[in-house]
C-alpha positions as CSV (number, residue, x, y, z in Angstrom):
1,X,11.6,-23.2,-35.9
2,X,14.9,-25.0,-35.3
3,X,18.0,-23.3,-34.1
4,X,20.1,-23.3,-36.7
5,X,23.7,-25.1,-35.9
6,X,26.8,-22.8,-35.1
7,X,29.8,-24.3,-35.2
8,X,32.0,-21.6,-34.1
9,X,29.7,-19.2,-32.3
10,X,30.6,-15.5,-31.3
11,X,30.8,-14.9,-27.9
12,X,27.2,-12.5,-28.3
13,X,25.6,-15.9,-29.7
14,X,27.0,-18.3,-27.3
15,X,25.6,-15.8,-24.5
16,X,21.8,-16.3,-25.7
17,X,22.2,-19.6,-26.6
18,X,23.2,-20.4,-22.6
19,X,20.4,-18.1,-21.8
20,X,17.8,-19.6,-24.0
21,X,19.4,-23.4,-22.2
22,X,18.8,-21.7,-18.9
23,X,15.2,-20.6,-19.7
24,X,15.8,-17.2,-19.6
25,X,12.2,-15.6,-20.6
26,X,13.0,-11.8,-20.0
27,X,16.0,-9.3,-19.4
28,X,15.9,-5.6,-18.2
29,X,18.6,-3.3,-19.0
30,X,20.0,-0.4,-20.8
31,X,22.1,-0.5,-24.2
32,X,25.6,0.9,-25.1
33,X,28.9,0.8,-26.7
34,X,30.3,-2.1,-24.7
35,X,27.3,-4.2,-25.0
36,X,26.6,-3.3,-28.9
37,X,27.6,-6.6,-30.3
38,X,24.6,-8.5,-27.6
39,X,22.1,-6.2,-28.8
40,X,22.9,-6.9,-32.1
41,X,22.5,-10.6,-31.7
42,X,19.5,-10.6,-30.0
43,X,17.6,-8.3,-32.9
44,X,19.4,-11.0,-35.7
45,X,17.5,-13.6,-33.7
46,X,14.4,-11.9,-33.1
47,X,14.2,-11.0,-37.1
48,X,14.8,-14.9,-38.1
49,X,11.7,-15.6,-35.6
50,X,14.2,-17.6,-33.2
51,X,12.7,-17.8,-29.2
52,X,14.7,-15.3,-27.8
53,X,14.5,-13.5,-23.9
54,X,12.4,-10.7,-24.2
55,X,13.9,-7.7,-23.5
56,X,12.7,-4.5,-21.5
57,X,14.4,-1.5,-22.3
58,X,14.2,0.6,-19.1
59,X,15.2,4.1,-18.9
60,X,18.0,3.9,-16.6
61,X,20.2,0.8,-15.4
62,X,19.5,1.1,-12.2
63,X,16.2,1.2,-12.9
64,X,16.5,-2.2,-14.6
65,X,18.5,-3.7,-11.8
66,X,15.8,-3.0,-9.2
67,X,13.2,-4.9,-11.9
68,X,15.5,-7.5,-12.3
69,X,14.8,-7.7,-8.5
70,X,11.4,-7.4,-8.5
71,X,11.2,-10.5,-11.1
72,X,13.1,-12.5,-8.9
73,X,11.2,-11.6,-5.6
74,X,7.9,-12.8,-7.3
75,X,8.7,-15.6,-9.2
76,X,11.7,-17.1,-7.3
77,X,13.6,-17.6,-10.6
78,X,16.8,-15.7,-11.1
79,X,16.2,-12.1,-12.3
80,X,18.5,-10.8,-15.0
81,X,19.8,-7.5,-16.1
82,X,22.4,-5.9,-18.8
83,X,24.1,-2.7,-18.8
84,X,27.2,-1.1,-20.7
85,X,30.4,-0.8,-18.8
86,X,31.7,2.2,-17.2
87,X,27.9,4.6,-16.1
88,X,25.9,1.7,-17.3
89,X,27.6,-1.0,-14.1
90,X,28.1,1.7,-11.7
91,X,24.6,2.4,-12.0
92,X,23.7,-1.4,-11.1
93,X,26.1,-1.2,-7.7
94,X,22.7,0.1,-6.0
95,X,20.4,-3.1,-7.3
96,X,23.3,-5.4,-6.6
97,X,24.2,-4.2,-3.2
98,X,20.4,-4.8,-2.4
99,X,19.9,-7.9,-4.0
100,X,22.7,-9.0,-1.8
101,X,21.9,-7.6,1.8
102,X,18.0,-9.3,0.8
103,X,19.6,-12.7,-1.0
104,X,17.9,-11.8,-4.0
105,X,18.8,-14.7,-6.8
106,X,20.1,-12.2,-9.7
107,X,22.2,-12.3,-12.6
108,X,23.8,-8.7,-13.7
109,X,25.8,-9.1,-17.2
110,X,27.6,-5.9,-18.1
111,X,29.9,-5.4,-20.7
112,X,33.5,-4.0,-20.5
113,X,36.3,-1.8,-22.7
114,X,37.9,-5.0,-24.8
115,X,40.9,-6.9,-22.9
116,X,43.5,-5.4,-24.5
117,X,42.6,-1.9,-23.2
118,X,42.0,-2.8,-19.3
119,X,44.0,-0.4,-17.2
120,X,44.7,2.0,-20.1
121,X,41.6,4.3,-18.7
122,X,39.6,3.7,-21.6
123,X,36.9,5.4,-22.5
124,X,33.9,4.0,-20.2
125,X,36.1,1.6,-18.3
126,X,35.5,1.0,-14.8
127,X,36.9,-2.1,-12.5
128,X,33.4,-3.6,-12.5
129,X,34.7,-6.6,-10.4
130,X,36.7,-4.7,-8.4
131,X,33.9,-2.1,-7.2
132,X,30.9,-5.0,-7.0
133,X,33.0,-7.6,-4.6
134,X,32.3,-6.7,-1.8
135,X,28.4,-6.4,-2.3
136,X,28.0,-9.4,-4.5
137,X,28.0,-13.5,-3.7
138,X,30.3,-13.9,-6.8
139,X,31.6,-11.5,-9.5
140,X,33.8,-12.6,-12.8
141,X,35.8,-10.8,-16.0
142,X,35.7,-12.7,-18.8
143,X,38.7,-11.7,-21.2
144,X,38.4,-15.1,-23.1
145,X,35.2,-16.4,-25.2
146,X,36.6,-20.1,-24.3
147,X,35.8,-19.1,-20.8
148,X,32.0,-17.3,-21.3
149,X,29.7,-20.7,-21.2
150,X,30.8,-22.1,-18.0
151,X,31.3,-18.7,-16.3
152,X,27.5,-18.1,-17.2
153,X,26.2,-21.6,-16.3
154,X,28.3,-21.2,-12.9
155,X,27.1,-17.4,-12.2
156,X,23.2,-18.6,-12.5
157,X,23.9,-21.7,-10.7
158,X,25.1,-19.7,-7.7
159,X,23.0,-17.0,-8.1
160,X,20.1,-19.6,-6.7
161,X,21.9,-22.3,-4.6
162,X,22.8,-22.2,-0.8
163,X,22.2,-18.7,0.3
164,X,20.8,-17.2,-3.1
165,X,22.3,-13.6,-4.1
166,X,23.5,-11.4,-7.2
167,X,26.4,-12.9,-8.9
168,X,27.8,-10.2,-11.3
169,X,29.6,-11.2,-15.2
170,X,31.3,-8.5,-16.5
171,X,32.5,-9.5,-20.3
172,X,34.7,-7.5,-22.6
173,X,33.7,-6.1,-26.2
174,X,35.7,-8.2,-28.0
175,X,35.1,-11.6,-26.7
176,X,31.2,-10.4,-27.6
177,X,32.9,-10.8,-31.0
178,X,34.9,-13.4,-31.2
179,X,34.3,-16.7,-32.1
180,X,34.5,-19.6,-29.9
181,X,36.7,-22.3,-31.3
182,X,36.7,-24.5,-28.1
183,X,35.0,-23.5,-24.9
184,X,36.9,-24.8,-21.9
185,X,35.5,-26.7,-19.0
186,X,34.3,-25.6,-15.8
187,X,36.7,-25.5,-13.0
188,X,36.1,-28.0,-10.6
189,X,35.5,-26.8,-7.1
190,X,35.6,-28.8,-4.1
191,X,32.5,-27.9,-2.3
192,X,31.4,-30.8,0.3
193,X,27.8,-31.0,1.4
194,X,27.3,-30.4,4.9
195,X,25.8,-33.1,6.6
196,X,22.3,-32.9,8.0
197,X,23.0,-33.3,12.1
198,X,20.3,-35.3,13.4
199,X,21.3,-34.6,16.7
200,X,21.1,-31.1,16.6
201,X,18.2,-30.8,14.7
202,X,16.4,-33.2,17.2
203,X,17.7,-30.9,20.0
204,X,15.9,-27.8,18.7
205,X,12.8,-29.9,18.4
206,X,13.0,-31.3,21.9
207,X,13.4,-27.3,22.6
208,X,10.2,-26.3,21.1
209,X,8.4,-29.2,23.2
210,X,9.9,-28.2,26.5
211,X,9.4,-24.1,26.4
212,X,6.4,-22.9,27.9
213,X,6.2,-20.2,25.9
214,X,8.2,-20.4,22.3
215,X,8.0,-18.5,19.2
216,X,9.5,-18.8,15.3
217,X,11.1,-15.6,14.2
218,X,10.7,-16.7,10.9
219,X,13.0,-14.9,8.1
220,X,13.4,-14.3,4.3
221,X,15.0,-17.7,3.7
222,X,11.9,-19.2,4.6
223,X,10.3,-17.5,1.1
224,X,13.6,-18.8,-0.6
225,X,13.6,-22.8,0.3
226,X,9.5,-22.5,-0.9
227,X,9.1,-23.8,3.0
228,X,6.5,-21.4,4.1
229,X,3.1,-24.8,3.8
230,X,5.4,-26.5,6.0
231,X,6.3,-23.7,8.4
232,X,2.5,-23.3,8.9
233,X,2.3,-27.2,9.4
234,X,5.2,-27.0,11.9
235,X,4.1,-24.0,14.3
236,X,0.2,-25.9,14.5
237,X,1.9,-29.4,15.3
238,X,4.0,-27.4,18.0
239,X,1.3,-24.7,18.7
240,X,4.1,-22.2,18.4
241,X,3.2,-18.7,17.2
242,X,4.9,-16.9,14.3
243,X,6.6,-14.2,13.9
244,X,7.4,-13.2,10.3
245,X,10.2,-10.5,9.5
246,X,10.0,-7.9,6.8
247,X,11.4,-10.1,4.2
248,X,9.1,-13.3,5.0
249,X,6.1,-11.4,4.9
250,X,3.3,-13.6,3.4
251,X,4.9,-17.0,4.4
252,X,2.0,-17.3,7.1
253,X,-1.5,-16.4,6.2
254,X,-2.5,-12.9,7.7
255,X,-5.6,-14.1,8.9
256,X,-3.7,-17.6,10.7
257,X,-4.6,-18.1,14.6
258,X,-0.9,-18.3,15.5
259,X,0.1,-15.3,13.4
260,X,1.9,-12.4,15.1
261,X,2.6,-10.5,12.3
262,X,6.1,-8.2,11.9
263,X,8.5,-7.6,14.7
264,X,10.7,-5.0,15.4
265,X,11.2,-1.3,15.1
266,X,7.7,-0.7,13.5
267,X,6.6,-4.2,14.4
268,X,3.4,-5.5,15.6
269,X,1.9,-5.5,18.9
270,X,1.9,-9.2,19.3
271,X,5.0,-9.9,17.3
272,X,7.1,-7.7,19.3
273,X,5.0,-8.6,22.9
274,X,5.4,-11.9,21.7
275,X,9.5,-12.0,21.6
276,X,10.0,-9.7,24.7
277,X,8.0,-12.5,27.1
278,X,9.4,-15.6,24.9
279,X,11.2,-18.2,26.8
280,X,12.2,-19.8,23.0
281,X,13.1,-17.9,19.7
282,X,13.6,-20.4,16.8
283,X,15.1,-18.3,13.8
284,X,14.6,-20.1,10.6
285,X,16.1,-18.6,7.7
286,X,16.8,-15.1,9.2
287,X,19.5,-12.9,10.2
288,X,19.1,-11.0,13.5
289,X,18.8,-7.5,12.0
290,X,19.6,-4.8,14.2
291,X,15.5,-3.7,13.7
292,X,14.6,-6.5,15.0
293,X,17.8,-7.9,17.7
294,X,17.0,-4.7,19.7
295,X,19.2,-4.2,23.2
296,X,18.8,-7.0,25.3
297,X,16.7,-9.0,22.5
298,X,18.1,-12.2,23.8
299,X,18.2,-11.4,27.8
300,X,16.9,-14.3,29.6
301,X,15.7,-15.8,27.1
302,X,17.0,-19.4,25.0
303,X,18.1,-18.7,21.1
304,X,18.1,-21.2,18.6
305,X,18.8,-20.6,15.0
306,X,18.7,-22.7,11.8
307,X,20.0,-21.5,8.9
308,X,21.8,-22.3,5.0
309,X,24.4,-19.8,6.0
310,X,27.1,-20.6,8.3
311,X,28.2,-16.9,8.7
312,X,25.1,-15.8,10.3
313,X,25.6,-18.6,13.5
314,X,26.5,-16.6,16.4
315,X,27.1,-13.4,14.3
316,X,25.3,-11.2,16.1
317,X,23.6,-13.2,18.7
318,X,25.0,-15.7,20.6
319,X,22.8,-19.2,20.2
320,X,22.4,-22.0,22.2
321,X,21.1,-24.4,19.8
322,X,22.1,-24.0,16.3
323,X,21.8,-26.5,12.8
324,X,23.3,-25.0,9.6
325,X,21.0,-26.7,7.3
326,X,18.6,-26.1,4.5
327,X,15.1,-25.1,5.7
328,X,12.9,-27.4,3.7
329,X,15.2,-30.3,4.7
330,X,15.2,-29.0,8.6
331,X,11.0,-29.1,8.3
332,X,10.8,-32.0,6.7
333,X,12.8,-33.5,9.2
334,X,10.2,-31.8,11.7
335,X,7.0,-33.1,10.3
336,X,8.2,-36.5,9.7
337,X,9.2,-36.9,13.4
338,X,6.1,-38.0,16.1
339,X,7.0,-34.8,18.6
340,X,4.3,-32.2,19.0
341,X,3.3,-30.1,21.6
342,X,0.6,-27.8,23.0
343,X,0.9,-24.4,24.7
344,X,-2.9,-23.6,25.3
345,X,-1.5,-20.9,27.8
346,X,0.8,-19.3,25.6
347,X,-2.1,-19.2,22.3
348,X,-4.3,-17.6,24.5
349,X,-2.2,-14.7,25.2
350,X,-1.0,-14.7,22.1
351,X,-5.1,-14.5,21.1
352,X,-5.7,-11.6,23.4
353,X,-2.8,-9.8,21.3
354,X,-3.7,-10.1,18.1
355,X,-6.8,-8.1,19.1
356,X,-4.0,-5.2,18.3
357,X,-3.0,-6.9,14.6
358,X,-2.9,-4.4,13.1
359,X,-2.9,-1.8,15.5
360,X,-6.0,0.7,15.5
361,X,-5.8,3.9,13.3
362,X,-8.0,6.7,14.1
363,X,-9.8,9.2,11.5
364,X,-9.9,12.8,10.8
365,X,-10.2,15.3,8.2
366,X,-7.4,14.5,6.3
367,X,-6.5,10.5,4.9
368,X,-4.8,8.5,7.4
369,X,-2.6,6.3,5.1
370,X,-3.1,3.1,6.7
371,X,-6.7,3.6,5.9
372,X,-5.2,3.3,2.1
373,X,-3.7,0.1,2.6
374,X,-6.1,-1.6,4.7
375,X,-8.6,-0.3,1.8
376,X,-6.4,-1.6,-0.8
377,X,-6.1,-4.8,0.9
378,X,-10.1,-5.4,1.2
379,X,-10.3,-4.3,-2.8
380,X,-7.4,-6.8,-3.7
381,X,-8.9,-9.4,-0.9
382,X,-5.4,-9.5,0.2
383,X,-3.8,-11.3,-3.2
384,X,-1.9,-8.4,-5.3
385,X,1.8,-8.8,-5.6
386,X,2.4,-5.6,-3.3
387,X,5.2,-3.5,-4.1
388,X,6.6,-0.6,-2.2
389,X,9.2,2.1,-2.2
390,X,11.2,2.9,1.1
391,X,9.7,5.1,4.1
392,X,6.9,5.7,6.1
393,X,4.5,4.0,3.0
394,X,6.5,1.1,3.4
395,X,6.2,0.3,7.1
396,X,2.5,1.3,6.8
397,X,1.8,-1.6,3.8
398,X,4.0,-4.1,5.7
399,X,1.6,-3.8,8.2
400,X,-1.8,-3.2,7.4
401,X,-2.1,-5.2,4.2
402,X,-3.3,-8.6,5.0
403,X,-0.6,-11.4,2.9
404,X,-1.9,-14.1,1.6
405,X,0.7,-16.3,0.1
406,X,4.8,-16.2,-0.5
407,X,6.5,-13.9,-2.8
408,X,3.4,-11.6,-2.9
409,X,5.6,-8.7,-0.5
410,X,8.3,-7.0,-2.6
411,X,10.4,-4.8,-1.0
412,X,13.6,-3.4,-0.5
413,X,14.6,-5.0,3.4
414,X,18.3,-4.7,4.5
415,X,19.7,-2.0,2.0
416,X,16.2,0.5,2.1
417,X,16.3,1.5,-1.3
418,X,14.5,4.9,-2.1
419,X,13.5,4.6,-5.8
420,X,13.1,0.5,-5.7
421,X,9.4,0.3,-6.1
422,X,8.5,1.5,-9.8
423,X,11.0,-0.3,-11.3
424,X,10.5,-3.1,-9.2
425,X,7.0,-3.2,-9.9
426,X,7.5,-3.7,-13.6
427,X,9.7,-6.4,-12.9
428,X,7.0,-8.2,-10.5
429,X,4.9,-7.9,-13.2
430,X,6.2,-9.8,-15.9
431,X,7.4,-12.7,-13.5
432,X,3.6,-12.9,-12.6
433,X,1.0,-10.5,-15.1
434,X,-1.9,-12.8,-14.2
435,X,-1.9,-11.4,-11.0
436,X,-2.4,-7.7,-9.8
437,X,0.0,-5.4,-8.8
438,X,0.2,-2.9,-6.7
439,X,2.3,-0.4,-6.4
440,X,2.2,1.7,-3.0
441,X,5.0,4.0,-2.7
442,X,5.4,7.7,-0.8
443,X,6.2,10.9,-2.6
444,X,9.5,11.0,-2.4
445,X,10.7,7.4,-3.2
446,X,8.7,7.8,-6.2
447,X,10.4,10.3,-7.8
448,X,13.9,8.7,-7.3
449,X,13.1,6.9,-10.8
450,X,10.3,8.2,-11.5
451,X,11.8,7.7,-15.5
452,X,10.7,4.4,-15.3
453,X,6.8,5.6,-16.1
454,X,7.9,5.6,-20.2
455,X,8.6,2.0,-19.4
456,X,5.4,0.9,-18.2
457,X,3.1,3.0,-20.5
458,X,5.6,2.3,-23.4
459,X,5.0,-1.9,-22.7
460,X,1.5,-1.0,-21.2
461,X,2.2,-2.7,-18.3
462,X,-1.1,-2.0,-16.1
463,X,0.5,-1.2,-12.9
464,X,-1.9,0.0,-10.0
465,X,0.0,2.9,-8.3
466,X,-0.6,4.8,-5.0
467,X,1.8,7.5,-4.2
468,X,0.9,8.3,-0.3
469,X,1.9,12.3,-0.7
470,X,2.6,14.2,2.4
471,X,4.9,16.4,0.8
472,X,7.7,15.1,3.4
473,X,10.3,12.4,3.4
474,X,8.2,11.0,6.0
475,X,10.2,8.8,7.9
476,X,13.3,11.2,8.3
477,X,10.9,13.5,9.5
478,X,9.1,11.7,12.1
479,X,12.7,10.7,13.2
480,X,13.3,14.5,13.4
481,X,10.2,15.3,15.4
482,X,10.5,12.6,17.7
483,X,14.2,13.0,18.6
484,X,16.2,16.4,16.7
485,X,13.6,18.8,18.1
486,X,11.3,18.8,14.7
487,X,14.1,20.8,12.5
488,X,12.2,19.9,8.7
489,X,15.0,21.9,6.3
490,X,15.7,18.8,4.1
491,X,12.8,16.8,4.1
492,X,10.0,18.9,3.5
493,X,9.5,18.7,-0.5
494,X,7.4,21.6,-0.8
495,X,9.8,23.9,0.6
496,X,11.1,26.6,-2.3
497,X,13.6,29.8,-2.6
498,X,11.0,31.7,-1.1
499,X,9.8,29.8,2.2
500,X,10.4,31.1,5.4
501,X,14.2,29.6,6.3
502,X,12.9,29.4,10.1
503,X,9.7,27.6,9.2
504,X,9.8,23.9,10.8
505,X,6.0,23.8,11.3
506,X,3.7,20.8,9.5
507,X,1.3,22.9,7.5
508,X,-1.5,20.8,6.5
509,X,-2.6,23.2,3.7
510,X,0.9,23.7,2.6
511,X,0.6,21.1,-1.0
512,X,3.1,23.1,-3.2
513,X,2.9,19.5,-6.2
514,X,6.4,19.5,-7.2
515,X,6.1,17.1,-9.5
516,X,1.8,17.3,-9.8
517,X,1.3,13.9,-10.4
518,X,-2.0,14.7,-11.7
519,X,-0.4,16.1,-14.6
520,X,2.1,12.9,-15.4
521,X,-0.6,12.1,-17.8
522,X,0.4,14.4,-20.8
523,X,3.7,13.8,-19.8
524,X,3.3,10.3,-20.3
525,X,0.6,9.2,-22.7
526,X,-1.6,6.2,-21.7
527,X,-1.2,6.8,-18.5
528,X,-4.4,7.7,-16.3
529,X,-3.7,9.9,-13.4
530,X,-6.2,10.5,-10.2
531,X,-6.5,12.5,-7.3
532,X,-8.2,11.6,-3.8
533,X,-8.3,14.3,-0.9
534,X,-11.6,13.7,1.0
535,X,-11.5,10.7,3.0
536,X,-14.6,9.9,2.2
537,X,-13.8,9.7,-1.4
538,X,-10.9,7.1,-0.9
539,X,-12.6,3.9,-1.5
540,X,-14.7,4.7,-4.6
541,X,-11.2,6.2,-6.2
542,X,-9.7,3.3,-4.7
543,X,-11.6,0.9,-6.4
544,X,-12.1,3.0,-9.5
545,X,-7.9,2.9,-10.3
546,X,-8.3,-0.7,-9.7
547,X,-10.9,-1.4,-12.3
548,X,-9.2,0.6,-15.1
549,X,-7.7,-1.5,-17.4
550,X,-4.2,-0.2,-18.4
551,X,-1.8,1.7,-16.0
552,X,-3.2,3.9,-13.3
553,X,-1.3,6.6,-11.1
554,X,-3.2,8.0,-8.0
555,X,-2.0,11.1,-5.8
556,X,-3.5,10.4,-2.4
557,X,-2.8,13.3,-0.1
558,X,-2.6,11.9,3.1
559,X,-2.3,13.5,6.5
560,X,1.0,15.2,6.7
561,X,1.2,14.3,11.3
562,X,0.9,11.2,11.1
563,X,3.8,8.6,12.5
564,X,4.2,5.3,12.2
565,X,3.2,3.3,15.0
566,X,4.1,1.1,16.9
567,X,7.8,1.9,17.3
568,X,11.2,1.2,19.2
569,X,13.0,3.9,19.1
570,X,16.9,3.5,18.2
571,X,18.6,1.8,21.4
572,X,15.8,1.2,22.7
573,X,13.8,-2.5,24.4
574,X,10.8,-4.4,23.4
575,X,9.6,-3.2,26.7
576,X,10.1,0.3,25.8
577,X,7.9,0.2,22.6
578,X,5.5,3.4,21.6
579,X,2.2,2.5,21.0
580,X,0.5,5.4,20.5
């Protein structure tokens, strides 16, 4: 059915029209007053049988911002979400801050009091641009409908190029409703293409040849140019190991000779072995987070860095080689050129390492979680679109589950949102629902939106969940054990009115369910709810949630000691790294 032909559009039409240009397919948000007149458009269109975005009503905004996320993680298109102004965009200022400290391509439209009332302290108005500038690539107030089409086809096109990240449009009620008698043009901006240096590109290369013992740390950006085949191309012309970081996880095969896995705080044995003894780090694509650029990260050693971004050169370390380049150009440039090398030396030791990839769990009476996600890995054979919250579930699925491919890790990296895995789930989901997900989150992260359950069973979206229970906030507290002497007031969630106040002891048979998950199921209809204790029950109800067709939550009560391992502890070396 052809679109019919507005001459004059309203600002609420001219909206979806960009976003049906753009290829738009779905948006996540929350409705109210300020964004009435969208929502109004988009039912007009979907009763006339015009192609519209689908759109996923979830049951808080920031809820839909974090799916918005996890759409864009997976499918490398830009994720979109709309909220009302005032609650509705302060809600989004978690989401957006995330998507920018992990370059997640994302769009967030909110809407806003109408022009005429700015600064009046209208009901529901809140500086949206104001308050989202400093945590967004780009942010804009529309006031005019002549100005709506380009600011849209600006925000999406920035939203992806260069360094991708969340670019924020916050448009008032009225231009929603008025009528667009001529749309202006874009403004021109004088943005000159940075020259590919040869030179310096050459120079890293002739770098690589010449170290006896180099490694890639290769980052996020590596995911975000679609370089990771030619990454794996580059470190077996070069026999160079790889490293990858949290948010390049799945760039380089698991299984890959040359594969080192995560480094870091709670990085891997090799990855982090790997870095301390390096002669050569080549970053690609990666900022030198302070979980990884640990004290002396760089001592004696020679650091060069390519990346899109000029404001991460020499920002935290100081290089000695550097090209400010796209990744997939830098590679190409690589592969075309006739330099290789070999460091049969370095592989082997690098060999002998991964004999610790991942590092050894022991068993007991109670579940060790990493024997949940190594299981879940075997089950999935390593393909699901993993998802996680933030803590001690995370680290433990970054490093026992065995990647397979790009975009396949979704998680929330620089910013460490609590909450970001439900929600972000769903939105992984519908970027790719011919593929599993998997959802592996810890007690405590889960129920920081745990409203987001009506939206899967109410689109019966046939999520795989895991909650890891230990009844803690895990990570705080093996951060309090190790180093505040064990104090457990605020972190143990099964403490009530009537605990002992002095109690700081980890009781295994202490499982006060506050929530029960069990019981989510009459809560929330069409959702199936297990329960695993026995460890030697975990892979039949492993596999059992797996095979169910429609969504599945399981409450896996997991052994409340155990730490994540390996770690560095805060100021701390490579060299200084606990093992066990």
């Amino acid at each position: 059915m052809n679109t019919p032909v507005r001459l004059h559009p309203t600002g609420a039409a001219l909206l979806f029209d960009v976003l049906r240009d753009l290829g738009v397919d779905v948006i996540f948000g929350h409705t109210g007053g300020a964004v009435i007149p969208l929502h109004v458009e988009l039912n007009k269109r979907m009763r006339r049988g015009e192609p519209v975005p689908r759109f996923v009503l979830c049951r808080q905004e920031g809820g839909a911002g974090h799916a918005a996320e996890g759409y864009a993680r997976a499918s490398g298109r830009v994720g979109v979400a709309l909220a009302t102004s005032g609650p509705g965009s302060t809600n989004l200022a978690t989401p957006i801050a995330d998507a920018y400290k992990d370059s997640v391509p994302t769009v967030f439209i909110t809407g806003q009091v109408p022009s005429h009332a700015i600064g009046s302290d209208a009901f529901q108005e809140v500086d949206t641009v104001g308050f989202t500038r400093p945590i967004s690539k780009h942010n804009y107030l529309v006031r005019d409908v002549g100005d709506l089409e380009w600011v849209l086809r600006e925000a999406f096109a920035l939203a992806q190029q260069g360094r991708p990240g969340p670019v924020v449009v916050d448009i008032c009620k009225d231009v929603q409703l008025s009528q667009c008698m001529k749309a202006r043009p874009a403004r021109r901006r004088h943005r000159p293409e940075v020259p590919f240096e040869t030179e310096r590109a050459d120079a890293i290369l002739d770098a690589l040849c010449s170290a006896e013992r180099p490694v890639i740390k290769a980052g996020g950006g590596i995911i975000h140019a679609g370089a990771a085949a030619a990454l794996c191309r580059l470190a077996e012309r070069f026999e160079v190991p790889v490293t990858t970081t949290f948010n390049a996880l799945g760039a380089v095969p698991f299984d890959a000779p040359y594969y080192l896995g995560m480094p870091g705080m709670h990085g891997s044995v090799p990855a982090n072995y790997a870095l301390r003894d390096a002669d050569l780090i080549l970053t690609l694509g990666g900022r030198f987070d302070d979980r990884v650029a640990v004290k002396d990260f760089a001592l004696g050693k020679r650091i060069a860095h390519v990346d899109i971004d000029p404001s991460e050169i020499d920002k935290v370390i100081k290089t000695d080689l550097h090209l400010i380049a796209s990744l997939s150009v830098f590679l190409d440039h690589a592969l075309a050129s006739t330099r290789h090398a070999r460091h049969p030396h370095w592989l082997a030791q690098v060999a002998d390492w991964r004999q610790q990839l991942p590092l050894p769990f022991g068993s007991g009476d109670y579940i060790k979680p990493q024997a949940v996600v190594d299981t879940l890995s075997e089950l999935t054979a390593g393909n699901a679109t993993l998802v996680t919250g933030v803590g001690q579930h995370q680290m433990w699925s970054a490093q026992y589950y065995r990647f397979q491919r790009p975009r396949q890790w979704i998680s929330s990296g620089g910013l460490g949102t609590m909450g970001f895995g439900l929600p972000a789930a769903i939105g992984a989901w519908y970027a790719a629902p011919d593929l599993p997900v998997v959802l592996i989150d810890g007690d405590g992260s889960f129920q920081m939106n745990i409203q987001e359950l009506a939206t899967v069973v109410a689109n019966a979206i046939p999520l795989k969940m895991f909650v890891l229970n230990n009844s803690f906030l895990g990570m705080v507290r093996q951060w309090e054990d190790m180093m505040d002497a064990g104090h457990h007031y605020e972190t143990c969630l099964a403490r009530r009115e009537d605990c002992d106040p002095h109690c700081t002891k980890i009781d295994q048979t202490c499982r006060r369910q506050l929530p029960n998950l069990l019981g989510l199921k009459y809560v929330y209809p069409r959702l199936e709810t297990l329960r695993v204790k026995d460890p030697q029950d975990l892979r039949a109800v492993l596999d059992q949630a797996l095979a169910l067709p429609g969504p599945v939550l399981v409450d896996v009560w997991v052994d409340k000691t155990e730490d994540v391992l390996p770690m560095v502890l805060p100021g701390g070396r490579l060299d200084t790294m606990i093992e066990s």
